[in-house]
N, C-alpha and C positions, 0 to 999 in steps of 0.2 A: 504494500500500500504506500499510497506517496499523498503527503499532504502540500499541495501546492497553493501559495499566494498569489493572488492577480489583485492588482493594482493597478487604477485608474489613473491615468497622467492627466491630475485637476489637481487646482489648486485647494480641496476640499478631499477629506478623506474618501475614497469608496474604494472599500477593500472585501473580497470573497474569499472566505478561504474554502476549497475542497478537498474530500478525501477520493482520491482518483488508484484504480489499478494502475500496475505498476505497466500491464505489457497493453495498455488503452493507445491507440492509436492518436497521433496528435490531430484528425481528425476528428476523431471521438472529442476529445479535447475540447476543441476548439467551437463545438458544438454546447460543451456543458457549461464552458464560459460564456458564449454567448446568453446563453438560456437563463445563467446564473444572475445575468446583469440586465436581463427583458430583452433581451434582442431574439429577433425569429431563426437569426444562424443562417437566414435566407442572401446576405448578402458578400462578395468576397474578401478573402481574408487574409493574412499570410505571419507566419510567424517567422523571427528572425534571429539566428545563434546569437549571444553577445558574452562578452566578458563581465568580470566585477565592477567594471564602472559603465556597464551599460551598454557600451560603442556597439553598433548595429552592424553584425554581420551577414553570414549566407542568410539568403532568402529561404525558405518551407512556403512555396507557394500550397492557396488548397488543392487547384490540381497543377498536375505536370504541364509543364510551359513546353518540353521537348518534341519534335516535331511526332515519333514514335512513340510516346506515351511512358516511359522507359526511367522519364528524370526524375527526383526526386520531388515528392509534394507529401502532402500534410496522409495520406491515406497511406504510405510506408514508411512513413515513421514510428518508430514506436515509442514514448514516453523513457520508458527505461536501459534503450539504447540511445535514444536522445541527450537524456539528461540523466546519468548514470548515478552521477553522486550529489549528495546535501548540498543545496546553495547553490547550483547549479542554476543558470537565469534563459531567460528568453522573452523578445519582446514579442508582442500579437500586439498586429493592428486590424481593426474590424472596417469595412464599409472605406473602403478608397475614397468615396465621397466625401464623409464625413470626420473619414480619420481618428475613428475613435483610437487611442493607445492606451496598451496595458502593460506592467511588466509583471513577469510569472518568475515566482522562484518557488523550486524547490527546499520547503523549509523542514521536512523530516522525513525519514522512509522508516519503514518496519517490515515485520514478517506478516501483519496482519494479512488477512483477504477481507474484498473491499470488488462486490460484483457491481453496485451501482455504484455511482458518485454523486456523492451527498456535500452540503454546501454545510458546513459546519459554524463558519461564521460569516458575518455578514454584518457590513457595516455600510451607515450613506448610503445616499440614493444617486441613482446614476440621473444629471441635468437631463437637460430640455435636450440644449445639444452639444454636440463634442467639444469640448476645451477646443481654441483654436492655439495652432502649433506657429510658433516663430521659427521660419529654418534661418539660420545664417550661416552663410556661406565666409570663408575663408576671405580677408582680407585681400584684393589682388595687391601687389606688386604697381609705383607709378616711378619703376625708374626709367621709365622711357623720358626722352626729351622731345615736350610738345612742339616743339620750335622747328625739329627737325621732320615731324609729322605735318604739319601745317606746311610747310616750305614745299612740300613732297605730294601733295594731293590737292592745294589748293589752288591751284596755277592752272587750271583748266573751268570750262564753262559747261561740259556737258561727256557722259562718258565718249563720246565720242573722239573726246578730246585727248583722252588717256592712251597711252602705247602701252597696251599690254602685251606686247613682244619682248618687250625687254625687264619683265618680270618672271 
């Protein structure tokens, strides 16, 4: 048995915990989360590996993106090859649209058995709607010299005007 935490990325607590089989498919999954938080599970979804500080890696799309069917997605994975050991995290995001986010950690395992999954606790209610997400992006770089960009593209009246042969 594995009791996992999902938690709502809001500024406002909403936390679920479940007691989930060990060998539940992260399909299965991602379905009990949904469920657990009032969502119908009807919309797509994708979970993603991360480290201890979060950072968003592989994709667990729901299904396989690969042209043959063949890649990986949320219906071959299994929880406890997934996420083998305690503390072990993952993000889920629900609904592309709306972007809901959650982080999932495993916070215990035992030898118990555990056929369904049951929400053990349960805190907050999930808003109206999704926390909105601020991405930011990486500071570019301005050590170009605008002088020498200006000098180099503004001397013409219409691309016609440009020699792109000698680019």
């Amino acid at each position: 048995m594995y009791k996992v935490r999902v938690i709502l990325d809001a500024k406002e607590d909403v936390i679920r915990t479940l007691l989930v089989n060990e060998t539940t498919s992260l399909e299965k999954l991602h379905l009990d989360i949904a469920k657990s938080f009032g969502f119908n599970g009807q919309e797509m979804a994708s979970f993603y590996l991360t480290d201890e500080e979060w950072s968003q890696g592989e994709e667990i799309p729901l299904f396989s993106m690969s042209e043959a069917g063949e890649g990986i997605s949320m219906a071959t994975c299994i929880l406890n090859e997934t996420l083998p050991n305690q503390h072990d995290k993952l993000i889920y995001v629900y609904d592309f649209l709306q972007m809901w986010t959650f982080y999932v950690e495993v916070i215990e395992q035992s030898n118990e058995e555990v056929t369904e999954t049951k929400i053990i606790l349960s805190v907050g209610e999930i808003p109206e709607e999704a926390p909105e997400k601020e991405f930011k992006a990486d500071e570019l770089s301005t050590d170009f010299d605008d002088d020498e960009f200006d000098d180099e593209f503004n001397n013409f009246e219409s691309l016609d005007d440009f020699d792109f042969d000698n680019y």
